[in-house]
Biopython code that builds the backbone (N, CA, C, O; Angstrom):
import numpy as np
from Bio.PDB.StructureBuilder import StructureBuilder

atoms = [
    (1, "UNK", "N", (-101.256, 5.422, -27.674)),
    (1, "UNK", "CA", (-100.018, 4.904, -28.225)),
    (1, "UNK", "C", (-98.917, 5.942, -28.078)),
    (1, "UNK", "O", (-99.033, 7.090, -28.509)),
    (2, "UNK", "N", (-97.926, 5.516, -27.496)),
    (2, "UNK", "CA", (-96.902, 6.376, -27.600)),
    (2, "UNK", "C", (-95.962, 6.951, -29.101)),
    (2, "UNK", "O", (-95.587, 6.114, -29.922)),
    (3, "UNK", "N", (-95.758, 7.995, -29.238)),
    (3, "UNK", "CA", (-95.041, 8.629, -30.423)),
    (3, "UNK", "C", (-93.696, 8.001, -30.801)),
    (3, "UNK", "O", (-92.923, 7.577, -29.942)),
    (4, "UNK", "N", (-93.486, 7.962, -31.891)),
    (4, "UNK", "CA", (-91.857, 7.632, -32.208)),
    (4, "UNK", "C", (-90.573, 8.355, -31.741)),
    (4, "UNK", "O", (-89.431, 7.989, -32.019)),
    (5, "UNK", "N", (-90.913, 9.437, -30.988)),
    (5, "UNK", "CA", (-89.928, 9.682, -30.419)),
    (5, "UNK", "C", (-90.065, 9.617, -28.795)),
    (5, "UNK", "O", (-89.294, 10.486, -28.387)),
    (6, "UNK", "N", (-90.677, 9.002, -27.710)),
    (6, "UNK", "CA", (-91.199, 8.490, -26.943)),
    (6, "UNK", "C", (-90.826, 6.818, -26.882)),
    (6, "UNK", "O", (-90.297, 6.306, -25.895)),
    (7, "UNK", "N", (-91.093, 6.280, -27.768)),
    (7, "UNK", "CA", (-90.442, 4.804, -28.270)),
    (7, "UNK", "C", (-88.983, 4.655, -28.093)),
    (7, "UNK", "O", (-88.486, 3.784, -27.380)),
    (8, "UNK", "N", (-88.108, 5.796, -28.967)),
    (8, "UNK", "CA", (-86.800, 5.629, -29.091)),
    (8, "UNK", "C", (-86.402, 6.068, -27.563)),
    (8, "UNK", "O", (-85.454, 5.412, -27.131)),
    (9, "UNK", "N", (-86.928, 7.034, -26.666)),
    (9, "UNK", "CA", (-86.691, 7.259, -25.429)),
    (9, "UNK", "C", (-86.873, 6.194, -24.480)),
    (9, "UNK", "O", (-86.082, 6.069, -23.545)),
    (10, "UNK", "N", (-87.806, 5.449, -24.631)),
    (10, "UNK", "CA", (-87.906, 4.159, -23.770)),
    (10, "UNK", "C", (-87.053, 3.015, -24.206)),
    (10, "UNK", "O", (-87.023, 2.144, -23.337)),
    (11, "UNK", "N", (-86.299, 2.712, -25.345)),
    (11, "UNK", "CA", (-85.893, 2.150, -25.950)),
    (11, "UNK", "C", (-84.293, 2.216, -25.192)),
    (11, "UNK", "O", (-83.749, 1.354, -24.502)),
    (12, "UNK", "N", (-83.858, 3.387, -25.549)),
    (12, "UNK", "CA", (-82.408, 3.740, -24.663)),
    (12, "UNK", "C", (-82.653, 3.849, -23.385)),
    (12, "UNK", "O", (-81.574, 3.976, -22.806)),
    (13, "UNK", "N", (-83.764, 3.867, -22.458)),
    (13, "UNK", "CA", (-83.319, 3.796, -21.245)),
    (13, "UNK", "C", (-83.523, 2.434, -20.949)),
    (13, "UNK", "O", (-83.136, 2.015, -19.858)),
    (14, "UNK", "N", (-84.023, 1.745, -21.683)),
    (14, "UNK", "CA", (-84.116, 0.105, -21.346)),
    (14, "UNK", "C", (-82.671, -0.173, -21.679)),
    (14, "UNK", "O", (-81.970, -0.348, -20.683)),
    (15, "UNK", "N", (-82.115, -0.247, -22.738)),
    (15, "UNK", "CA", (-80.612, -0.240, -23.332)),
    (15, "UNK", "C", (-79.577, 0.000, -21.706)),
    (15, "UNK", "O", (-79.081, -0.846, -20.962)),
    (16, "UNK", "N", (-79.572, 1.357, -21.649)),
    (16, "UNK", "CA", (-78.776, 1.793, -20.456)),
    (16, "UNK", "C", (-79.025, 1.200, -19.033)),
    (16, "UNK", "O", (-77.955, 1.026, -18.451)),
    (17, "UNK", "N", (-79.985, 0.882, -18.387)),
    (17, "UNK", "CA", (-80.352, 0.043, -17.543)),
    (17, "UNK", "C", (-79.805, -1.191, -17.451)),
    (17, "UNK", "O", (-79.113, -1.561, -16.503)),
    (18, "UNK", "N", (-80.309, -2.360, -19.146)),
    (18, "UNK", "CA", (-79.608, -3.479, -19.188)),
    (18, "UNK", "C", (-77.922, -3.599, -19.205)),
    (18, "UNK", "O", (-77.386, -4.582, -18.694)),
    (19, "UNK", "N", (-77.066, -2.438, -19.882)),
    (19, "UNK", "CA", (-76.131, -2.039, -19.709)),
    (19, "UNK", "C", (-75.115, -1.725, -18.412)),
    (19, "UNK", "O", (-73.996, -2.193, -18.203)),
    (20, "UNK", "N", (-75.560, -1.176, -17.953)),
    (20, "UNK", "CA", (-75.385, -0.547, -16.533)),
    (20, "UNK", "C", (-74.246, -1.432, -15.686)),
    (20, "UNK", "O", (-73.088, -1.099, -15.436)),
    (21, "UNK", "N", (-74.954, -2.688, -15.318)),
    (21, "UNK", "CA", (-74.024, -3.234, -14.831)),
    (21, "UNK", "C", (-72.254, -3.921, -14.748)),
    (21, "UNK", "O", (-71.381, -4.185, -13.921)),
    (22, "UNK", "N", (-72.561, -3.965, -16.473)),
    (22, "UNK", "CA", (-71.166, -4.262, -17.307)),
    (22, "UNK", "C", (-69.925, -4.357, -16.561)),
    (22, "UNK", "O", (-69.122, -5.150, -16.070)),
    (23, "UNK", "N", (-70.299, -2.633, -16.806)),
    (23, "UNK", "CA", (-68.519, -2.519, -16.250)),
    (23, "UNK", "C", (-68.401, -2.624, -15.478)),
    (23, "UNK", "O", (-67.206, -2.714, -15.196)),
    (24, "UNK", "N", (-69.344, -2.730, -14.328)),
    (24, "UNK", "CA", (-69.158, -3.157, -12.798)),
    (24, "UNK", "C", (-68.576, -4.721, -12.825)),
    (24, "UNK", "O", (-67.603, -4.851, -12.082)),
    (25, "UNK", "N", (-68.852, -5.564, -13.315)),
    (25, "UNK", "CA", (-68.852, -7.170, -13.195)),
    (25, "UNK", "C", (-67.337, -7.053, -13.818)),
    (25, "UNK", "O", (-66.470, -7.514, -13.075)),
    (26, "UNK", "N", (-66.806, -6.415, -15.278)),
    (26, "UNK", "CA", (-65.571, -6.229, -15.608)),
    (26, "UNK", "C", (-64.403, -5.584, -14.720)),
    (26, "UNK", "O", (-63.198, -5.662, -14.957)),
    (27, "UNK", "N", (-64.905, -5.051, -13.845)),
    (27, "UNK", "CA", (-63.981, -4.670, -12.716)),
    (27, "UNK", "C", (-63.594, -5.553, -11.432)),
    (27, "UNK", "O", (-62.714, -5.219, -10.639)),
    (28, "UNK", "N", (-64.365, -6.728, -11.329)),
    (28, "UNK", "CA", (-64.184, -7.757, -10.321)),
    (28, "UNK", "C", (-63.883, -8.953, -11.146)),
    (28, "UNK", "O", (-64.348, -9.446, -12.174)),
    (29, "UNK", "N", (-62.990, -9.218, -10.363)),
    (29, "UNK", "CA", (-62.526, -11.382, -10.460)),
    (29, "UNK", "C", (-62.712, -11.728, -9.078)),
    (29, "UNK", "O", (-62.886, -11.311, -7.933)),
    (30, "UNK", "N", (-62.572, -12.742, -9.843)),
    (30, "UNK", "CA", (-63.116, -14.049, -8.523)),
    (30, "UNK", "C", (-61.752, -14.651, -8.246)),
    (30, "UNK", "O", (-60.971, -15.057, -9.107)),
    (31, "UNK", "N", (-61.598, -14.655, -7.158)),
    (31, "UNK", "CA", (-59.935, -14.980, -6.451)),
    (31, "UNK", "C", (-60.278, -15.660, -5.233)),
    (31, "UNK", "O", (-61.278, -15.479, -4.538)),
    (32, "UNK", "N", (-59.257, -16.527, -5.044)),
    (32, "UNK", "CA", (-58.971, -17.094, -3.916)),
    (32, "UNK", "C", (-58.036, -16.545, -2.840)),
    (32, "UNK", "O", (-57.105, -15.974, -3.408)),
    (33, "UNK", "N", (-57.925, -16.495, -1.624)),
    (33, "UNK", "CA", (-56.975, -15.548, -0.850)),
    (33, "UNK", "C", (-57.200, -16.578, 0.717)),
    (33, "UNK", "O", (-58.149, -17.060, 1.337)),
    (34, "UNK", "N", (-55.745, -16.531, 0.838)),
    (34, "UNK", "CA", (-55.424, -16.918, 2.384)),
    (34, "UNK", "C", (-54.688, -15.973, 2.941)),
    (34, "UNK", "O", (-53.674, -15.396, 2.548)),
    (35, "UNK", "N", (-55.730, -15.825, 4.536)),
    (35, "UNK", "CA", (-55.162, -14.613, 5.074)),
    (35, "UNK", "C", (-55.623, -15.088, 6.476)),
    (35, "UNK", "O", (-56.319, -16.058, 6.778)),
    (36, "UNK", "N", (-54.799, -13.736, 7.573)),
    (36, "UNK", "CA", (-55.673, -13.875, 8.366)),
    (36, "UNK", "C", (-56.897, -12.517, 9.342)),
    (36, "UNK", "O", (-56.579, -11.365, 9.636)),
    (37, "UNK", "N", (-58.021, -13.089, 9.575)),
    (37, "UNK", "CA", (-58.881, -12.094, 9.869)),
    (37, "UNK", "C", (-58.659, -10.976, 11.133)),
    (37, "UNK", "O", (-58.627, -11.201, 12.342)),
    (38, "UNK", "N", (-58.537, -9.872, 10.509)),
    (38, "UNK", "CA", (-58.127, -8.471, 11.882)),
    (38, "UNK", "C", (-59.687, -8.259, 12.389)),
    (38, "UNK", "O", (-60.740, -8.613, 11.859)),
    (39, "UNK", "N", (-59.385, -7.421, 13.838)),
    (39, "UNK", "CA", (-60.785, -6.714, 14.125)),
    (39, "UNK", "C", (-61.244, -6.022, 13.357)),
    (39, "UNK", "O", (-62.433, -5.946, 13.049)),
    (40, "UNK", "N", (-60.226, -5.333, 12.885)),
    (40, "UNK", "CA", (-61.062, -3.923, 11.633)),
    (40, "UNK", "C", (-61.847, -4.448, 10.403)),
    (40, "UNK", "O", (-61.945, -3.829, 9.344)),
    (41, "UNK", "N", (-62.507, -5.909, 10.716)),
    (41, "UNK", "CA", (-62.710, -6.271, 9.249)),
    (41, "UNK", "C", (-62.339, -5.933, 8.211)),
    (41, "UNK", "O", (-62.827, -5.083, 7.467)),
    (42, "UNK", "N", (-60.912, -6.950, 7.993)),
    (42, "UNK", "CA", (-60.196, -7.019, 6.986)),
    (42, "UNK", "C", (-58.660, -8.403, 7.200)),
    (42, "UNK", "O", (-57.876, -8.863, 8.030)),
    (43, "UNK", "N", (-59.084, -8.498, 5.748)),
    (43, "UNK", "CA", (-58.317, -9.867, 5.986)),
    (43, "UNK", "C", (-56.767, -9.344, 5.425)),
    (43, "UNK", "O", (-56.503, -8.622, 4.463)),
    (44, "UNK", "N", (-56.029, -9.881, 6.232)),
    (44, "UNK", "CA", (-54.692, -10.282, 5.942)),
    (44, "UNK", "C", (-54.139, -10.852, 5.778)),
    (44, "UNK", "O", (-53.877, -11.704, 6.627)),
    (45, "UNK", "N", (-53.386, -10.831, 4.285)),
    (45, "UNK", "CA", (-52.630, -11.888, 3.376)),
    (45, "UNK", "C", (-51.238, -11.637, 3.138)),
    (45, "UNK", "O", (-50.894, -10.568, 3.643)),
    (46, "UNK", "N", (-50.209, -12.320, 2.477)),
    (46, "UNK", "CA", (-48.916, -12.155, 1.703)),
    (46, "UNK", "C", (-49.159, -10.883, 0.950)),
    (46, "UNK", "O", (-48.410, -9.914, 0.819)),
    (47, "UNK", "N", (-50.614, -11.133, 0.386)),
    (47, "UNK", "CA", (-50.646, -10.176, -1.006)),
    (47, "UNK", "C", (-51.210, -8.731, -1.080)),
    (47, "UNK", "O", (-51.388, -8.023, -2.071)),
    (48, "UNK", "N", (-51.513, -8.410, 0.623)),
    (48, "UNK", "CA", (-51.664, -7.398, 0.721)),
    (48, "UNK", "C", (-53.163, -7.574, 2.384)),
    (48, "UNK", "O", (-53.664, -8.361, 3.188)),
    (49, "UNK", "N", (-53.164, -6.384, 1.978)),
    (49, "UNK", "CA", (-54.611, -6.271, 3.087)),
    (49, "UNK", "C", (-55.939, -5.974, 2.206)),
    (49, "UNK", "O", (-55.923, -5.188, 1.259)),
    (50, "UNK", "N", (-57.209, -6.763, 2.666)),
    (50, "UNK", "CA", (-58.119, -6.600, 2.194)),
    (50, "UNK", "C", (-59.214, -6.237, 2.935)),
    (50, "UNK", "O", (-59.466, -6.938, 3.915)),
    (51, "UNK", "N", (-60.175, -4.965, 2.603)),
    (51, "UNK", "CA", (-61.584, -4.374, 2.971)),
    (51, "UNK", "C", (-62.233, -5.907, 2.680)),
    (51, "UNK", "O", (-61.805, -6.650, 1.797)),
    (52, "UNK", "N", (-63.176, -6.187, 3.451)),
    (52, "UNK", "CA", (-64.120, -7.442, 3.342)),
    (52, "UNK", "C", (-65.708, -6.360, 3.795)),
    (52, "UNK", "O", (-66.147, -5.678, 4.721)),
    (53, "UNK", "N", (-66.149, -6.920, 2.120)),
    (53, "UNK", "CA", (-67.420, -5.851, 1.900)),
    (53, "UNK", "C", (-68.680, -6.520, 2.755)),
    (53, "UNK", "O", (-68.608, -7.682, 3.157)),
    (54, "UNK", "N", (-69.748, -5.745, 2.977)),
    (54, "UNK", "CA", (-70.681, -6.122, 3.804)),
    (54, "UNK", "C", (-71.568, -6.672, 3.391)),
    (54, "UNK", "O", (-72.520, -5.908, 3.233)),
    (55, "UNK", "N", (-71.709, -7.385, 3.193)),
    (55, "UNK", "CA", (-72.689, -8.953, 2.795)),
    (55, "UNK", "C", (-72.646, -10.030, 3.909)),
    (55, "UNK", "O", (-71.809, -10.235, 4.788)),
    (56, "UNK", "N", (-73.827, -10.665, 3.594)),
    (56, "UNK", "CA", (-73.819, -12.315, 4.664)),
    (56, "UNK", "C", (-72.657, -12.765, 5.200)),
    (56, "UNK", "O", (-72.186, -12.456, 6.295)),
    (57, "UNK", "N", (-71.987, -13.878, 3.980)),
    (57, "UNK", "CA", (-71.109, -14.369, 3.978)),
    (57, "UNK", "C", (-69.399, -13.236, 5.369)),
    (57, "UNK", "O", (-68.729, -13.442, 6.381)),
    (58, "UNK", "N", (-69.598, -12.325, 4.461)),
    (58, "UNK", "CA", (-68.533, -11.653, 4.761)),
    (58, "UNK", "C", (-68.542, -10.721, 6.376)),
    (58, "UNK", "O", (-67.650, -10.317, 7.122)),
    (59, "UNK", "N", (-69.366, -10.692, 6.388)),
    (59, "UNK", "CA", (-70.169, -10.172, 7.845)),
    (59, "UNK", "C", (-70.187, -11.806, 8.891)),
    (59, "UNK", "O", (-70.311, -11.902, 10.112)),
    (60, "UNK", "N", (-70.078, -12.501, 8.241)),
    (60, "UNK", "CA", (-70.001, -13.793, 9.201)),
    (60, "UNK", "C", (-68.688, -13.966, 9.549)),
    (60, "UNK", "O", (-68.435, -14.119, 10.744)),
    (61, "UNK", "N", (-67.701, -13.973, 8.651)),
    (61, "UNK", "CA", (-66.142, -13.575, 8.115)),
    (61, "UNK", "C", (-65.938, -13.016, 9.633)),
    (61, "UNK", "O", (-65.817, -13.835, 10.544)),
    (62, "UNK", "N", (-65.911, -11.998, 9.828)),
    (62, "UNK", "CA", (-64.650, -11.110, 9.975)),
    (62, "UNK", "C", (-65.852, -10.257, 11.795)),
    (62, "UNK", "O", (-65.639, -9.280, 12.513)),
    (63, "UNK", "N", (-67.028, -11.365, 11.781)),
    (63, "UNK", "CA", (-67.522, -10.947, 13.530)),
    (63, "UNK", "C", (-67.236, -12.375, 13.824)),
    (63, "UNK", "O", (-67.317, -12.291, 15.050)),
    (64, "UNK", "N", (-66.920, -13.809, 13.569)),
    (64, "UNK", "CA", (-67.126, -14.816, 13.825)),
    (64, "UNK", "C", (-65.742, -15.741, 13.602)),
    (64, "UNK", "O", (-65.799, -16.906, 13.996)),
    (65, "UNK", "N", (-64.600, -15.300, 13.032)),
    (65, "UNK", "CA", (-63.535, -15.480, 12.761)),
    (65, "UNK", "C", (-62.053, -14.651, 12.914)),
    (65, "UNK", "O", (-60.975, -14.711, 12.322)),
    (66, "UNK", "N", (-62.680, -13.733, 14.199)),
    (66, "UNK", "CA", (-61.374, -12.553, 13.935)),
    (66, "UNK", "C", (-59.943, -13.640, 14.893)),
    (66, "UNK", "O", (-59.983, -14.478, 15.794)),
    (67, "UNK", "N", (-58.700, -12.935, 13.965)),
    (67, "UNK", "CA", (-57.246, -13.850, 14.164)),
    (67, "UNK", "C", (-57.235, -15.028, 13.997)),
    (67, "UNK", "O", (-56.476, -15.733, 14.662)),
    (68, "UNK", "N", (-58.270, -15.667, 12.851)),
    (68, "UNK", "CA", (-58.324, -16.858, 12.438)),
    (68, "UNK", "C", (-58.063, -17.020, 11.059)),
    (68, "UNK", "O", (-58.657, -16.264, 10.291)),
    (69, "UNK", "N", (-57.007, -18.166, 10.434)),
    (69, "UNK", "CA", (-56.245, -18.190, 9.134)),
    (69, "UNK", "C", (-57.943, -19.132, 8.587)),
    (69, "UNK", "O", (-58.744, -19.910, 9.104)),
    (70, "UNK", "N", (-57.720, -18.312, 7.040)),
    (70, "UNK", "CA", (-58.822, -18.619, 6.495)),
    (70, "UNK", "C", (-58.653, -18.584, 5.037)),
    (70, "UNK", "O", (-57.709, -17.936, 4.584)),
    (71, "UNK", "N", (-59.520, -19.256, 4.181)),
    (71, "UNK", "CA", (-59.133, -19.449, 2.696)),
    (71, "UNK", "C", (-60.412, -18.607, 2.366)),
    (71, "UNK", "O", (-61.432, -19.131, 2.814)),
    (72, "UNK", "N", (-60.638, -17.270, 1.603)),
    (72, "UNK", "CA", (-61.479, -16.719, 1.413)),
    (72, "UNK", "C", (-62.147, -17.051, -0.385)),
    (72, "UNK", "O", (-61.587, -16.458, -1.308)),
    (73, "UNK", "N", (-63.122, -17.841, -0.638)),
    (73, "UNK", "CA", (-63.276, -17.298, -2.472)),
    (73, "UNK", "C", (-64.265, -15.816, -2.510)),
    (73, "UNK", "O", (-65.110, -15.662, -1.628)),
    (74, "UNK", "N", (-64.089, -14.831, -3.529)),
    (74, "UNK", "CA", (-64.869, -13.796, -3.655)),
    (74, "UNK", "C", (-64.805, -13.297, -4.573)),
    (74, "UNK", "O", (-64.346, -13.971, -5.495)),
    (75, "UNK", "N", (-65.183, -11.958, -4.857)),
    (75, "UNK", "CA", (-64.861, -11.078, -5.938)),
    (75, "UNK", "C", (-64.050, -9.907, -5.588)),
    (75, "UNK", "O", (-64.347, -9.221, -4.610)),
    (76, "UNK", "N", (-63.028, -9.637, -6.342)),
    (76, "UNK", "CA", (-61.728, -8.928, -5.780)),
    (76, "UNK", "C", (-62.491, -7.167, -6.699)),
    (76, "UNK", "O", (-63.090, -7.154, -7.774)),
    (77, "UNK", "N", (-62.248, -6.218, -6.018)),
    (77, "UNK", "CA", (-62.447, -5.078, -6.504)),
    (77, "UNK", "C", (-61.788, -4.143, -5.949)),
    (77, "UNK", "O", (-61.802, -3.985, -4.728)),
    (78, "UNK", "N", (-61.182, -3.463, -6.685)),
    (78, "UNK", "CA", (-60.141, -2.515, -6.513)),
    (78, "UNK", "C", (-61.203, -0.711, -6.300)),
    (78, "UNK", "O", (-62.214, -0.352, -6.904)),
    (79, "UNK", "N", (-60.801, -0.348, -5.761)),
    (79, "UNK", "CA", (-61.454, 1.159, -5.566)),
    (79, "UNK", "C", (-60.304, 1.860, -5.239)),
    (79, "UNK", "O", (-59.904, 1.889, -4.075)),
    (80, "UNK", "N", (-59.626, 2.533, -6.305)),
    (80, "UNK", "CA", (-58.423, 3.330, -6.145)),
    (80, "UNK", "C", (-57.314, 2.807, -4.839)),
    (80, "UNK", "O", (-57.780, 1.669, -4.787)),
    (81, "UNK", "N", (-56.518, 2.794, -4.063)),
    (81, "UNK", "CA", (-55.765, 1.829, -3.888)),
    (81, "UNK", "C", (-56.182, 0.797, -2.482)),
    (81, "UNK", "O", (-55.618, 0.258, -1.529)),
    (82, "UNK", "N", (-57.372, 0.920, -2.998)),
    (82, "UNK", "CA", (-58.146, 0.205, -1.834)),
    (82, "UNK", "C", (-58.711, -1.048, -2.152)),
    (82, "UNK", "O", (-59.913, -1.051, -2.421)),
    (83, "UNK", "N", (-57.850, -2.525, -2.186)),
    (83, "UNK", "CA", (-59.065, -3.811, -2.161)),
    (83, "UNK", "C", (-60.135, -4.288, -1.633)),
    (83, "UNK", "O", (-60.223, -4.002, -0.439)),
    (84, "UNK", "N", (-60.779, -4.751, -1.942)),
    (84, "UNK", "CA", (-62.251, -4.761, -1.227)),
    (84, "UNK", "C", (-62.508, -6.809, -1.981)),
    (84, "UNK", "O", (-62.447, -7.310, -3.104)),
    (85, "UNK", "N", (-62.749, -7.270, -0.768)),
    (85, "UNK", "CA", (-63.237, -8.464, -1.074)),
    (85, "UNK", "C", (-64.727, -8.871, -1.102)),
    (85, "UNK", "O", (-65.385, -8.707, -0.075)),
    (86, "UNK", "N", (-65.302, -9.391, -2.205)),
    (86, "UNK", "CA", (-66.913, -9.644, -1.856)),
    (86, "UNK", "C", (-66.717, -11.399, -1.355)),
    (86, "UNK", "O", (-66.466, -12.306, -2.149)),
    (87, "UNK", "N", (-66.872, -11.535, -0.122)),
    (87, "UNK", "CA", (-67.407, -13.209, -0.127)),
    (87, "UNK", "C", (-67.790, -13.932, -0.554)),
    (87, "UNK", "O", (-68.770, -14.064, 0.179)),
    (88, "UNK", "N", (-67.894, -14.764, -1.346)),
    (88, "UNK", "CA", (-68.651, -15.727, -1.722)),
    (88, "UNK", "C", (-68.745, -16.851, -0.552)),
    (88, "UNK", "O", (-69.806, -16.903, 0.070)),
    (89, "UNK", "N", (-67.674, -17.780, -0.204)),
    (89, "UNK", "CA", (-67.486, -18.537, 1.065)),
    (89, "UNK", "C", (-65.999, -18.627, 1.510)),
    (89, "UNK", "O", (-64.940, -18.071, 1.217)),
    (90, "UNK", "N", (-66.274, -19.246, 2.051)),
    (90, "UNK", "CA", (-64.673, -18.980, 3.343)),
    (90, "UNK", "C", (-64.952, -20.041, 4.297)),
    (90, "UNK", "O", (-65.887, -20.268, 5.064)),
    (91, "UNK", "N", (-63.454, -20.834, 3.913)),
    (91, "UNK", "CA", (-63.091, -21.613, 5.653)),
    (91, "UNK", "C", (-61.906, -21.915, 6.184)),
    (91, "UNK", "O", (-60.921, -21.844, 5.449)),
    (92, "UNK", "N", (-61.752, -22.313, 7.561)),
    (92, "UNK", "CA", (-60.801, -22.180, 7.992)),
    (92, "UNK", "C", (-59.719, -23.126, 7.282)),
    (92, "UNK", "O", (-59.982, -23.929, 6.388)),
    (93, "UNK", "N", (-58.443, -22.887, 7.844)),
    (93, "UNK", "CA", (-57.175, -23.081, 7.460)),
    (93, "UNK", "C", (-56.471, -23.627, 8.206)),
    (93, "UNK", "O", (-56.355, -22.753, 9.064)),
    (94, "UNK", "N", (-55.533, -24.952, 8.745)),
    (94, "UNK", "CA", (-54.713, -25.065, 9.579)),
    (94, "UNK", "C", (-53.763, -24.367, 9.693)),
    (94, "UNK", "O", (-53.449, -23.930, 8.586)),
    (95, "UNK", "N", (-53.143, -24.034, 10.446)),
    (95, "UNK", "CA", (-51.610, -23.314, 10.578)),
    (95, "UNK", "C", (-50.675, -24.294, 10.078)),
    (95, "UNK", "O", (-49.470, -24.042, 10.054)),
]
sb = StructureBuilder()
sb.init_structure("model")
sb.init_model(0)
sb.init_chain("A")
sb.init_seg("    ")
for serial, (resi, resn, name, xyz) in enumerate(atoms, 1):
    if name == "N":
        sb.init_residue(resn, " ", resi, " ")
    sb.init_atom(name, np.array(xyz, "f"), 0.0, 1.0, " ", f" {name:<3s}", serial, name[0])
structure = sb.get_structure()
């Protein structure tokens, strides 16, 4: 059997673990964005330029759609003055 102070140690790292993610999820929204896709993977909008992060979706994005107007949904995350889009899905756009 483990000791009572062994308990309270497993106790807070279960705590901090389940924790952990928080503020990550509080730092992203979910946004919609029309832009259009550069080679440098990254989309371009009115509202600025966006990093398009490397996942499925977004890796399909931006090798399979480059200079094509597109409606992106994702999760918007800021990294000091750098946007970064996570994909969720994306499709094209008429001109």
């Amino acid at each position: 059997m483990l000791d009572d102070d062994a308990k309270i140690l497993s106790l807070l790292l279960a705590a901090i673990v389940l924790l952990l993610p928080v503020p990550l999820l509080s730092q992203s929204e979910k946004v919609a964005i029309v832009g259009e896709v550069n080679d440098t993977h990254q989309l371009v909008a009115d509202s600025g330029i966006y990093e398009v992060a490397d996942n499925e979706a977004g890796d399909r994005l931006v090798y399979d759609y480059i200079g094509q107007k597109v409606k992106v949904v994702g999760m918007l995350r800021v990294e000091g003055d750098v946007k970064v889009i996570i994909v969720i899905s994306f499709q094209t756009v008429d001109e």
